[in-house]
DRENTIZA-493569 format. One record per residue: residue in three letters; chain; x, y, z of N, C-alpha, C, O, CB in turn. Coordinates in steps of 0.02 Angstrom, whole numbers, always signed. Each point is the difference from the previous one (the first is absolute). Glycine has a CB too. Layout:
+-----+-------+--------+--------+--------+--------+--------+--------+--------+--------+--------+--------+--------+--------+--------+--------+--------+
| res | chain |    npx |    npy |    npz |   capx |   capy |   capz |    cpx |    cpy |    cpz |    opx |    opy |    opz |   cbpx |   cbpy |   cbpz |
+-----+-------+--------+--------+--------+--------+--------+--------+--------+--------+--------+--------+--------+--------+--------+--------+--------+
| ala |     A |      X |      Y |      Z |      X |      Y |      Z |      X |      Y |      Z |      X |      Y |      Z |      X |      Y |      Z |
...
+-----+-------+--------+--------+--------+--------+--------+--------+--------+--------+--------+--------+--------+--------+--------+--------+--------+
# end
This chain:
+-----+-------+--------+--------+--------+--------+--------+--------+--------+--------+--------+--------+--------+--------+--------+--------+--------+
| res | chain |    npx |    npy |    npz |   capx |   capy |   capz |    cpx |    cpy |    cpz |    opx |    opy |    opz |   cbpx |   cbpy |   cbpz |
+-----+-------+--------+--------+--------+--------+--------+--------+--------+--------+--------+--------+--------+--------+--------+--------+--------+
| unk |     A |   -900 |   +175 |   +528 |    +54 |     +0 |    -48 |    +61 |    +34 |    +31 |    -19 |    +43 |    +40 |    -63 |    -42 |   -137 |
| unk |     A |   +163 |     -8 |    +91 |    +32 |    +16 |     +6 |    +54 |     +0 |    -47 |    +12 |    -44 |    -41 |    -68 |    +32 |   +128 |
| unk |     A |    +86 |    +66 |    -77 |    +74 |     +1 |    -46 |    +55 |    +30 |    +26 |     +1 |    +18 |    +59 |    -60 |    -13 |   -150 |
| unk |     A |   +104 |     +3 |    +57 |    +81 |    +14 |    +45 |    +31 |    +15 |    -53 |     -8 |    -36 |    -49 |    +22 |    -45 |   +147 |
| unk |     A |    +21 |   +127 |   -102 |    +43 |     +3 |    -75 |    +62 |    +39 |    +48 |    -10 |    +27 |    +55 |    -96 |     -7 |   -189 |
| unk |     A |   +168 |    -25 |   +100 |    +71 |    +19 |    +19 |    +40 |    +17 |    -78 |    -18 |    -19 |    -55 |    +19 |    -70 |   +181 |
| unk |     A |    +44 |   +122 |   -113 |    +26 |    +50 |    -50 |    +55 |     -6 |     +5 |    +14 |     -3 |    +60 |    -84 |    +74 |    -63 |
| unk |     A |   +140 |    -77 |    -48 |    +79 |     +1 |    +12 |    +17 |    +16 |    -40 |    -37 |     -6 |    -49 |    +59 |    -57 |   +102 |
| unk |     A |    +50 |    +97 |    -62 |     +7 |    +63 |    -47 |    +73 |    -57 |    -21 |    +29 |    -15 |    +52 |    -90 |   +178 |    +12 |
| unk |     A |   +101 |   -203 |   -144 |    +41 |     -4 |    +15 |    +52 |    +23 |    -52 |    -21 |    +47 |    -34 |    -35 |   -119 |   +109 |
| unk |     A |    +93 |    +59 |    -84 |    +44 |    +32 |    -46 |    +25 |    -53 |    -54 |    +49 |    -37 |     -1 |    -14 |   +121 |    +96 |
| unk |     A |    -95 |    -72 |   -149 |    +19 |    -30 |    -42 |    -63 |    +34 |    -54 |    -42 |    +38 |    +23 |   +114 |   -150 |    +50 |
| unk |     A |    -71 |    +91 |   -161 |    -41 |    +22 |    -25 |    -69 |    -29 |    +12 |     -2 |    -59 |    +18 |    +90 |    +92 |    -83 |
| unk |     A |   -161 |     +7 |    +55 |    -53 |    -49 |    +14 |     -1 |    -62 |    -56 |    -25 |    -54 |    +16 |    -44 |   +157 |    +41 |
| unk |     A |    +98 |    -92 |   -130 |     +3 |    -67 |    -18 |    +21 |    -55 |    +11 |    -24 |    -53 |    -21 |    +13 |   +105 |    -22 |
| unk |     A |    +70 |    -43 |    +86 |    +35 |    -44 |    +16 |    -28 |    -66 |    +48 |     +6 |    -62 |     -1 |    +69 |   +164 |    -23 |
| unk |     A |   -115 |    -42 |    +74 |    -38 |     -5 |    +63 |    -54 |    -60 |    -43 |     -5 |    -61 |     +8 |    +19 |   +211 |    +71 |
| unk |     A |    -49 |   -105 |   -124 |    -61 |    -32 |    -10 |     +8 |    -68 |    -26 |    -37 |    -43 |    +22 |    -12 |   +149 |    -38 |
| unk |     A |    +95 |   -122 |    -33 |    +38 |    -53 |    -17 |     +6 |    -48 |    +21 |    -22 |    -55 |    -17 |    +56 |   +109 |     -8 |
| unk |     A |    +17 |    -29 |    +91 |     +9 |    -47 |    +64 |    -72 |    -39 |    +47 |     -8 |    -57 |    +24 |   +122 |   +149 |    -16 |
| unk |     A |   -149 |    -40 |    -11 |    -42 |     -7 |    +48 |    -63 |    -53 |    -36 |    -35 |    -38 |    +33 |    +76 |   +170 |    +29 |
| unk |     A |    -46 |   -123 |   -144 |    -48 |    -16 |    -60 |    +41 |    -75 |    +15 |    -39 |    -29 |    +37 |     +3 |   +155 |   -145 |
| unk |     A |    +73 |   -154 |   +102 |    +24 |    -67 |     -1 |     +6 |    -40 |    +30 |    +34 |     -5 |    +51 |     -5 |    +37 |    -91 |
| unk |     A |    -88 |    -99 |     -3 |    -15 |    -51 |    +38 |    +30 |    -47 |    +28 |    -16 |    -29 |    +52 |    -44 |    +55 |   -100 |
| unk |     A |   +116 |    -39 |     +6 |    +46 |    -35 |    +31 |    +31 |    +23 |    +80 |    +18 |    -42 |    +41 |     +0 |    +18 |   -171 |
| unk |     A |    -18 |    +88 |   +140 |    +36 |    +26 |    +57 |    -29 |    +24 |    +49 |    +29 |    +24 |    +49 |    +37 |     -6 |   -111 |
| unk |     A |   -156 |    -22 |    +51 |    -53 |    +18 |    +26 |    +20 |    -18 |    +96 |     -3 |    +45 |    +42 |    -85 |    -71 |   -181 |
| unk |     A |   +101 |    -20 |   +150 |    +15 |    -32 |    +63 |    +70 |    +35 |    +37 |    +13 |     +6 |    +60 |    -74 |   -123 |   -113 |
| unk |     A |   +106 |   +140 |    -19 |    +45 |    +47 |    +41 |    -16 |    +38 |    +41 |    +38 |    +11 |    +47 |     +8 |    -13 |   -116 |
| unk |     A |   -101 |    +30 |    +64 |    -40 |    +62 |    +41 |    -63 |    +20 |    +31 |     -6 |    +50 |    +36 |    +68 |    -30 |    -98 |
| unk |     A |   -109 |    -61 |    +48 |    -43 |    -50 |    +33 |    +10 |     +3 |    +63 |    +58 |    +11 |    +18 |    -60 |    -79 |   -100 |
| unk |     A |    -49 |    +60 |   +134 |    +12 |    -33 |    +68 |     +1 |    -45 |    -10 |    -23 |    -35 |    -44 |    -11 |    +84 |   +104 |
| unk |     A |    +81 |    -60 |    +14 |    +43 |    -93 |    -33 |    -41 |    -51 |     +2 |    +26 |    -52 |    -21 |    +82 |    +64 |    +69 |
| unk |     A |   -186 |    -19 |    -22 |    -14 |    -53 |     +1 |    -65 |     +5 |    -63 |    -54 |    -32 |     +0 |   +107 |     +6 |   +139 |
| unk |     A |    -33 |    +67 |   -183 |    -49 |     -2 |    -61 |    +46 |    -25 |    -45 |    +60 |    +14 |     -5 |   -141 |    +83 |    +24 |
| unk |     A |    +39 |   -146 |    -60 |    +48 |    -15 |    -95 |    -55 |    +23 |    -41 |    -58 |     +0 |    +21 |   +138 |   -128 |    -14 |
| unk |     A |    -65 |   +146 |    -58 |    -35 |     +4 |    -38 |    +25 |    -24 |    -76 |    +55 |    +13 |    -26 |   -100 |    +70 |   +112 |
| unk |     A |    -19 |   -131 |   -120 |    +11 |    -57 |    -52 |    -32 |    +26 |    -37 |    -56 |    +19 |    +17 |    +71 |   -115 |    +28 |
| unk |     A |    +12 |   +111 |   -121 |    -33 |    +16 |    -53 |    -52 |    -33 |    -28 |     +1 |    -23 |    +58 |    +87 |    +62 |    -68 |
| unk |     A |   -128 |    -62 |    -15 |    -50 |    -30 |    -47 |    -40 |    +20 |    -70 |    +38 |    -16 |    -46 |    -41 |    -11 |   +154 |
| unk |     A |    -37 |    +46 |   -126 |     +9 |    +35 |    -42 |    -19 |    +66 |     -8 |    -58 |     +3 |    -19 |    +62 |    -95 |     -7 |
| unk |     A |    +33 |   +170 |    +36 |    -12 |    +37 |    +21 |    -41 |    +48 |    -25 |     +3 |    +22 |    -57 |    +77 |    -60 |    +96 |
| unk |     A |   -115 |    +53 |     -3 |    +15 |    +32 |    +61 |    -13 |    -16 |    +60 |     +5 |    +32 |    +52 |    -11 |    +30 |   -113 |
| unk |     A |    -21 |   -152 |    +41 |    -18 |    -18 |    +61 |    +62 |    -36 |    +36 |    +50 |     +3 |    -36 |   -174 |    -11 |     -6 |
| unk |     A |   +131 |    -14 |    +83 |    +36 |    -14 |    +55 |     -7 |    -40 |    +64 |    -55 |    +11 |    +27 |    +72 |    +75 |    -77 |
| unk |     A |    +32 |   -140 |    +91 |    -23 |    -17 |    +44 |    +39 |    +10 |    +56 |    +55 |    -25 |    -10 |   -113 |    -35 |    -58 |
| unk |     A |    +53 |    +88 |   +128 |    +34 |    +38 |    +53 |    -17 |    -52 |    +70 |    -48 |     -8 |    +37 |    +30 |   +147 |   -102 |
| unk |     A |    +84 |   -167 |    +61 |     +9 |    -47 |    +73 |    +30 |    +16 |    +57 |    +61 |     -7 |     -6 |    -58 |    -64 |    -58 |
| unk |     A |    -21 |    +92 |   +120 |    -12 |    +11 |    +57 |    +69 |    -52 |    +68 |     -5 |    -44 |    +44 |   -151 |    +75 |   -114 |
| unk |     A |   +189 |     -5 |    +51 |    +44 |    -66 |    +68 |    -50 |     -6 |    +63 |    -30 |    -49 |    +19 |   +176 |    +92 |    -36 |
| unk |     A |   -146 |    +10 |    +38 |    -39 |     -5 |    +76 |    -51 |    -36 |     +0 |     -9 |    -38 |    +48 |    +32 |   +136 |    -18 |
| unk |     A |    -67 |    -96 |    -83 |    -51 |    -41 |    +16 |    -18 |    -57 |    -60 |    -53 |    -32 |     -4 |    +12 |   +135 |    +81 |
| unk |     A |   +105 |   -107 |   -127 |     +2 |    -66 |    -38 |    -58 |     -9 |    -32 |    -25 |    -55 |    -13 |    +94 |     +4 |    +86 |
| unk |     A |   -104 |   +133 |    -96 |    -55 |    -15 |    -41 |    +22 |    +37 |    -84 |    +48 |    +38 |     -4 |   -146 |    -39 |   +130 |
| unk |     A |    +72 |    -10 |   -165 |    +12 |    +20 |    -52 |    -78 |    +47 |    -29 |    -57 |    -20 |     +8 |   +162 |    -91 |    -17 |
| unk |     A |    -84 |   +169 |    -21 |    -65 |    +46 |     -3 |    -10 |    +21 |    -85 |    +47 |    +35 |    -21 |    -23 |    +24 |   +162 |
| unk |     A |    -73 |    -73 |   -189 |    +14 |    +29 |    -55 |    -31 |    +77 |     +1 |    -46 |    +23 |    +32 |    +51 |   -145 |    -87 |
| unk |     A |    +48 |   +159 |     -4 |    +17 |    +79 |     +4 |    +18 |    +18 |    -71 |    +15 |    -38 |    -47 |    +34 |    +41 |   +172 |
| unk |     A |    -54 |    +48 |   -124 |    +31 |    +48 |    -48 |    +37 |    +59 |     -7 |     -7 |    +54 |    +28 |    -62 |    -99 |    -45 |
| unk |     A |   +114 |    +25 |    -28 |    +55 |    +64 |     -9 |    +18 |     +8 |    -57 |    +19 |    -39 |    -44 |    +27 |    +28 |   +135 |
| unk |     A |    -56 |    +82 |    -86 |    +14 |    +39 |    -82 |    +54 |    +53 |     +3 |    -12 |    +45 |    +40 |   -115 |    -54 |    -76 |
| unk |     A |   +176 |    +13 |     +7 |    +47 |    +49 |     +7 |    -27 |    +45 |    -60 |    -25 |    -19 |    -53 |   +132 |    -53 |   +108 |
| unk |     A |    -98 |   +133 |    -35 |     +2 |    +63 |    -48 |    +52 |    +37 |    -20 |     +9 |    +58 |    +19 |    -94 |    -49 |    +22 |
| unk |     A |   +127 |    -42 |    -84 |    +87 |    +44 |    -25 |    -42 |    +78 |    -18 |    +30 |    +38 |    +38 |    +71 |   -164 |   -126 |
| unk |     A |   -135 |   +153 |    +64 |    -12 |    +67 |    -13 |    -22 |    +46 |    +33 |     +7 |    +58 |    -19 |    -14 |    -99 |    -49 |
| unk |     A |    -24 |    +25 |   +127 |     -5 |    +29 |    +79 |    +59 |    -21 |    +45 |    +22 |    +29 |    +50 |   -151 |    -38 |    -56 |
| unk |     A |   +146 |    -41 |    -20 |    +60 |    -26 |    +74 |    -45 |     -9 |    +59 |     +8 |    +32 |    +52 |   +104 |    +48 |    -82 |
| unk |     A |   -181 |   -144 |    +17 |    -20 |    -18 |    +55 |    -19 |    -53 |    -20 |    -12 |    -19 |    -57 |     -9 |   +106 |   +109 |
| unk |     A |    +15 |   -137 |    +43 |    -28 |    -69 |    -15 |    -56 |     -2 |    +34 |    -22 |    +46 |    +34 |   +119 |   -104 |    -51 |
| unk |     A |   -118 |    +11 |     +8 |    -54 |     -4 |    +26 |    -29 |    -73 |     -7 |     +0 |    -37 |    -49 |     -8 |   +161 |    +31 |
| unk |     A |    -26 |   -137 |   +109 |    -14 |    -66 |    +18 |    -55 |    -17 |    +50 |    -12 |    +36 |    +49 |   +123 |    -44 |    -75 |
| unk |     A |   -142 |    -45 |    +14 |    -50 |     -9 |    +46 |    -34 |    -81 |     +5 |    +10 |    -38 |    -47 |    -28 |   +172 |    +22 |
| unk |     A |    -10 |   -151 |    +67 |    -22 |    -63 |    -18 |    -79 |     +0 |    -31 |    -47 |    +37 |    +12 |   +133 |    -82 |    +85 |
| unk |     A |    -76 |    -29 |   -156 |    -61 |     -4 |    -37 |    -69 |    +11 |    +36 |    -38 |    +47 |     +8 |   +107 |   -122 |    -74 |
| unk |     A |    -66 |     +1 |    +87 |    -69 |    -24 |    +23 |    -57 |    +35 |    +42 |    -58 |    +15 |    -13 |   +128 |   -101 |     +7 |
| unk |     A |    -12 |    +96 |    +81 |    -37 |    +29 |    +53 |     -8 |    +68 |     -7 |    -57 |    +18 |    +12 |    +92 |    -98 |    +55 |
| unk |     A |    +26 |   +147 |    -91 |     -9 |    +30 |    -18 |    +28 |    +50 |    +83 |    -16 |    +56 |    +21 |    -70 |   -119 |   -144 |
| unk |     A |   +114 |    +31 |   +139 |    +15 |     -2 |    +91 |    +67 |    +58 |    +11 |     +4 |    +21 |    +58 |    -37 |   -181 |    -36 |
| unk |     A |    +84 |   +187 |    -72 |    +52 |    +12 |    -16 |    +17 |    +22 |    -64 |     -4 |    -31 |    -53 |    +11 |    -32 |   +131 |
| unk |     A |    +16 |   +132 |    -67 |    +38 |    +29 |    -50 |    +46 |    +39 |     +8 |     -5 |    +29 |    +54 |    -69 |    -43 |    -98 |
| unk |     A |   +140 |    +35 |     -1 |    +39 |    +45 |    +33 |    +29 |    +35 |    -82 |    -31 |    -16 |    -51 |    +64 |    -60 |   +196 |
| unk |     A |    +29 |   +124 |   -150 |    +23 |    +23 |    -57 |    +71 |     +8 |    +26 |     +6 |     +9 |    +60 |   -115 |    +45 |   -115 |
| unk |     A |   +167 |    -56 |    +15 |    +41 |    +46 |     -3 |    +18 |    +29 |    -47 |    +12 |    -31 |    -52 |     +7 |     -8 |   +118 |
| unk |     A |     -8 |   +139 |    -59 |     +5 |    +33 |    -50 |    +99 |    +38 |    +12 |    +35 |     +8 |    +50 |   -211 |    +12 |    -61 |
| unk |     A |   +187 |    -10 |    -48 |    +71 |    +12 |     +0 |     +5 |    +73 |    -40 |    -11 |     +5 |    -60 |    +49 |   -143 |    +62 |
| unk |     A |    -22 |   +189 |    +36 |     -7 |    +67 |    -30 |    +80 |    +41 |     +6 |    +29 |    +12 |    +53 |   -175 |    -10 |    -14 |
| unk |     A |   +167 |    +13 |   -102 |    +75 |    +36 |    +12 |    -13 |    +73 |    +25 |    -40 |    +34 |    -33 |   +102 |   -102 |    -68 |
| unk |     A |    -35 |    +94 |   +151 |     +3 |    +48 |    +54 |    +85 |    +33 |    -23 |    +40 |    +19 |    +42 |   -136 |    -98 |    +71 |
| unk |     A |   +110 |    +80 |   -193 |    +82 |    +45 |     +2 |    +49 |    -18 |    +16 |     +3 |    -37 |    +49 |    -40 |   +105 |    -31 |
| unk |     A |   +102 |    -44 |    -57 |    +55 |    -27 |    +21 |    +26 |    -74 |    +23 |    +47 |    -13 |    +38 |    -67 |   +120 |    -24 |
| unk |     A |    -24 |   -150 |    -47 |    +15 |    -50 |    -28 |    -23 |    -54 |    +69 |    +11 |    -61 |     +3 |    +92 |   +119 |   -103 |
| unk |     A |   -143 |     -7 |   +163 |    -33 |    -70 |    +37 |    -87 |     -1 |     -3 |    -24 |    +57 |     -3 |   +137 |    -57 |    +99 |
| unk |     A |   -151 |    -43 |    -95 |    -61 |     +0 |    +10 |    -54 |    -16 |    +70 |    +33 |    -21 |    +47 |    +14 |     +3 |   -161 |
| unk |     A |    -91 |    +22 |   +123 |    -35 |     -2 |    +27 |    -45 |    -82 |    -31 |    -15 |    -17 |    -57 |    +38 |   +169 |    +89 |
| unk |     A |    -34 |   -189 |    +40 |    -19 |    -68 |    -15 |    -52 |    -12 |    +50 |    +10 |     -6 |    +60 |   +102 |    -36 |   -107 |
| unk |     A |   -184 |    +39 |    +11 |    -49 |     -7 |    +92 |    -47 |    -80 |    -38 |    -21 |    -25 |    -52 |    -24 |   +216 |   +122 |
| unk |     A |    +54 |   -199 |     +4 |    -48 |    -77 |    -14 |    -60 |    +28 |    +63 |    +13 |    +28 |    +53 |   +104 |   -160 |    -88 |
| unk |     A |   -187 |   +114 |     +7 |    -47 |     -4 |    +26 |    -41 |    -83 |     +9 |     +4 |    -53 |    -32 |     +8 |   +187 |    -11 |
| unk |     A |    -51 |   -113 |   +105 |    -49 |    -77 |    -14 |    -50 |     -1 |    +28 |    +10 |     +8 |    +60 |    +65 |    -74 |    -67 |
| unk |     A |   -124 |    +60 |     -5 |    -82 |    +12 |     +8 |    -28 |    -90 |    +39 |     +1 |    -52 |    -32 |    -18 |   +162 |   -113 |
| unk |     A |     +1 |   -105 |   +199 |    -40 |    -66 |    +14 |    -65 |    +22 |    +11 |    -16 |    +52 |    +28 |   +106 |   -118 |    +22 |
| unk |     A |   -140 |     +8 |    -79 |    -82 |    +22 |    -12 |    -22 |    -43 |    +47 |    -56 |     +7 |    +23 |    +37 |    +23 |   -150 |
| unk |     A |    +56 |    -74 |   +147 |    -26 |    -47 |    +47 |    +31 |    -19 |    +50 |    +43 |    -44 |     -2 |    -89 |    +13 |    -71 |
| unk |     A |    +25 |    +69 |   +138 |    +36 |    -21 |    +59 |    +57 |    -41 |    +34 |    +51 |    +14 |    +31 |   -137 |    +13 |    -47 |
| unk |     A |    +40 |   -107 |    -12 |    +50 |    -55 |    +12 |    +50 |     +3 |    -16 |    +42 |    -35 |    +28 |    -99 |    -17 |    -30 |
| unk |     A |    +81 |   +109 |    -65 |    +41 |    -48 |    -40 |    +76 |   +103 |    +15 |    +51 |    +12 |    -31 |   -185 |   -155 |   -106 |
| unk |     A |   +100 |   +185 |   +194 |    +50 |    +39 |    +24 |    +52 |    -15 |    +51 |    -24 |    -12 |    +55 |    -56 |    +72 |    -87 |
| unk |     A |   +147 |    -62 |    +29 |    +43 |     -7 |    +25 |    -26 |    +38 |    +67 |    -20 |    -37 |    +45 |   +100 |    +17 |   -152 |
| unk |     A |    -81 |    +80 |   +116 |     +8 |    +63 |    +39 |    +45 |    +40 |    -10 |    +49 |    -33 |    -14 |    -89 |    -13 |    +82 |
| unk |     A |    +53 |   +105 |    -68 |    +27 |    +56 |     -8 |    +57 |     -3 |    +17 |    +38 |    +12 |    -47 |   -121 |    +35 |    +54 |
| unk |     A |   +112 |    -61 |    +48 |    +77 |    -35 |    +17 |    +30 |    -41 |    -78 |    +30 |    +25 |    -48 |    -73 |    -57 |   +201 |
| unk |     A |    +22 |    -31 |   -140 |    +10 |    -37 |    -37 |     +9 |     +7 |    -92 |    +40 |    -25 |    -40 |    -90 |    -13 |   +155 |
| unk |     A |     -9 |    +85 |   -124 |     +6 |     +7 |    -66 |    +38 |    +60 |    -13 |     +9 |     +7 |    -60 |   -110 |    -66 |    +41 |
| unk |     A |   +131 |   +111 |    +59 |    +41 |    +43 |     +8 |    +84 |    -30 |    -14 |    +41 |    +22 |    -42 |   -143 |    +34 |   +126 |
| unk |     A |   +110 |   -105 |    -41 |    +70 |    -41 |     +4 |    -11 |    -26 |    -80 |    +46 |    +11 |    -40 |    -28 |    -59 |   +192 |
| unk |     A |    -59 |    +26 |   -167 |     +7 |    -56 |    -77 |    +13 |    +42 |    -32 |    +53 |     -3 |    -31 |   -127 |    -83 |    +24 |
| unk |     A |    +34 |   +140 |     +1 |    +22 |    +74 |    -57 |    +76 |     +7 |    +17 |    +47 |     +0 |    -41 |   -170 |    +86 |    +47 |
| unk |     A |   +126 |    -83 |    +35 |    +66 |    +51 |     +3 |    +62 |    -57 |    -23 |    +49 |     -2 |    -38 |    -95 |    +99 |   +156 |
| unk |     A |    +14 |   -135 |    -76 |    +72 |    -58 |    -27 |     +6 |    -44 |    -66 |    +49 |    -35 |    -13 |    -46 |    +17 |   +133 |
| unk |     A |    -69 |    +24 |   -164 |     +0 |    +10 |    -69 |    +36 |    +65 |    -46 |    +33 |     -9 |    -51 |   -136 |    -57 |    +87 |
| unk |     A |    +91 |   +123 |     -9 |    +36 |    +49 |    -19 |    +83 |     +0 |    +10 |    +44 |    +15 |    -40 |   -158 |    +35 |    +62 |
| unk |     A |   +118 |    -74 |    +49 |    +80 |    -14 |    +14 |    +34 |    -40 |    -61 |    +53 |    +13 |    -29 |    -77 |    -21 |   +162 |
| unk |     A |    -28 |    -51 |   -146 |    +41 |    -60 |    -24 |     -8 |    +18 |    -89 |    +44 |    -24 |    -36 |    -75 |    -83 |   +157 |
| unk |     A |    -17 |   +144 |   -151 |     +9 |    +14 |    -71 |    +74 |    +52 |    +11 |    +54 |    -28 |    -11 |   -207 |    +18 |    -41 |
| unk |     A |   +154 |    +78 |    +72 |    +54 |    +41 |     +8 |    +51 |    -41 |     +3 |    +40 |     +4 |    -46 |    -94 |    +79 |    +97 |
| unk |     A |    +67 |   -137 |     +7 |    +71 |    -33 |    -15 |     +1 |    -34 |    -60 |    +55 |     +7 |    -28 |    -34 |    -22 |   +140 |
| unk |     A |    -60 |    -19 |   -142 |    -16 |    -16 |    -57 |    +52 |    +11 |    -72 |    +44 |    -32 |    -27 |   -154 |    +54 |    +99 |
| unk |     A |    +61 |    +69 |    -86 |    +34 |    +30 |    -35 |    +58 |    +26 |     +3 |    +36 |    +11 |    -49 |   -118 |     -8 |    +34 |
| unk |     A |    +99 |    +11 |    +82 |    +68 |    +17 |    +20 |    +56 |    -50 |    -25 |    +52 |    +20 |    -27 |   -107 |    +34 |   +127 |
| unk |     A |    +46 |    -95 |    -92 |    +39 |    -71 |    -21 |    +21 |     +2 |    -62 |    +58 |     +1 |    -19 |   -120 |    -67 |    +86 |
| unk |     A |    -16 |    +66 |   -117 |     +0 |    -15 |    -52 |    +38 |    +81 |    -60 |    +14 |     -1 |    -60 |   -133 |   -108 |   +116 |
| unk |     A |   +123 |   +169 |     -6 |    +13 |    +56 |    -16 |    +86 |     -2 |     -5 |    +38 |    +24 |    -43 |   -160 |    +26 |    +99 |
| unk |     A |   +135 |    -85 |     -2 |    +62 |     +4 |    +36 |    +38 |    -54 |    -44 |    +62 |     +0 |     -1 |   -105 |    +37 |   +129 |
| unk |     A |    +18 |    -68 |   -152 |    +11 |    -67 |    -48 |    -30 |    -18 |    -61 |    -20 |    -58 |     +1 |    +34 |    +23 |    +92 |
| unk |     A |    -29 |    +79 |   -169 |    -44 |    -16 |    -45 |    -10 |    -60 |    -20 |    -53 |    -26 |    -17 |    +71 |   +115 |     -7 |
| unk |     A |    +66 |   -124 |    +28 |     -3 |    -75 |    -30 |    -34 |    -57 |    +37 |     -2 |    -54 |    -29 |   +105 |    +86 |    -18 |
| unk |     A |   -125 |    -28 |    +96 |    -20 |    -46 |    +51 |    -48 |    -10 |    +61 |     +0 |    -52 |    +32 |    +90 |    +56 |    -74 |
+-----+-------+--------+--------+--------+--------+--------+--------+--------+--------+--------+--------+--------+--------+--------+--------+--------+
# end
C-alpha cells in the first residue's frame, strides 16, 4: 500500500475553499488534467482516465460539516483518497489532499503522485483566487 498526501495554506475562507473544491461541475478545474469526473447518481460516480481512455466506477461524498471529500473506486476497491479543508485564522486555511493506493498496479509512484497533488492544489488556489478576486464570475 502506498500513500502521499501534500498540504497548501491559501488565503481564502475554508468555506469558500470547500465549496469550490465540493463542486461538481468544476471538479475538473482542479483535478489532474487527465481525470473527469461524471456524476451519476450520487455518490456514485464515473472517473475517466485520458491516459489510458478507461473509465473507472467510484465514489464521492462531500461532507459540508467537516469540510471534507471523500473518494474512491467501487468495485476493485484499488484507490482512495480525501480532501479536508481546515481554517488556520485570519481569514486563510489550510487545504490537504491525501491518497491511499491498495493496489500496486494502480500507484503512480511517489514523483508522480507528488506533482498531481501539488498541481491540484496549485489549480483549486487559482481557482478561488479568481473566483475571490471576482464574486460575479
Amino acid at each position: 500500500m502506498a500513500e502521499y498526501e501534500r498540504s497548501r495554506t491559501m488565503p481564502a475562507q475554508p468555506e469558500r475553499i470547500f465549496d469550490q473544491a465540493a463542486d461538481l461541475g468544476r471538479l475538473d478545474s482542479w483535478l489532474p488534467d487527465d481525470l473527469h469526473v461524471h456524476a451519476e447518481d450520487l455518490p456514485a460516480v464515473t472517473v475517466h482516465e485520458d491516459r489510458t481512455d478507461q473509465d473507472t466506477s467510484a465514489l464521492l461524498r462531500a461532507e459540508p460539516d467537516q469540510m471534507r471529500i471523500e473518494w474512491g473506486t467501487r468495485e476493485q476497491g484499488s484507490y482512495a483518497g480525501w480532501l479536508q479543508v481546515a481554517g488556520i485564522g485570519s481569514g486563510a486555511s489550510e487545504v490537504t489532499v491525501h491518497l491511499s493506493f491498495f493496489d500496486d498496479r494502480h500507484d503512480p509512484g511517489e514523483r508522480a503522485a507528488a506533482d498531481a497533488l501539488e498541481g491540484s492544489l496549485r489549480r483549486l488556489e487559482e481557482q478561488v483566487r479568481r473566483d475571490t478576486d471576482n464574486p460575479a464570475g
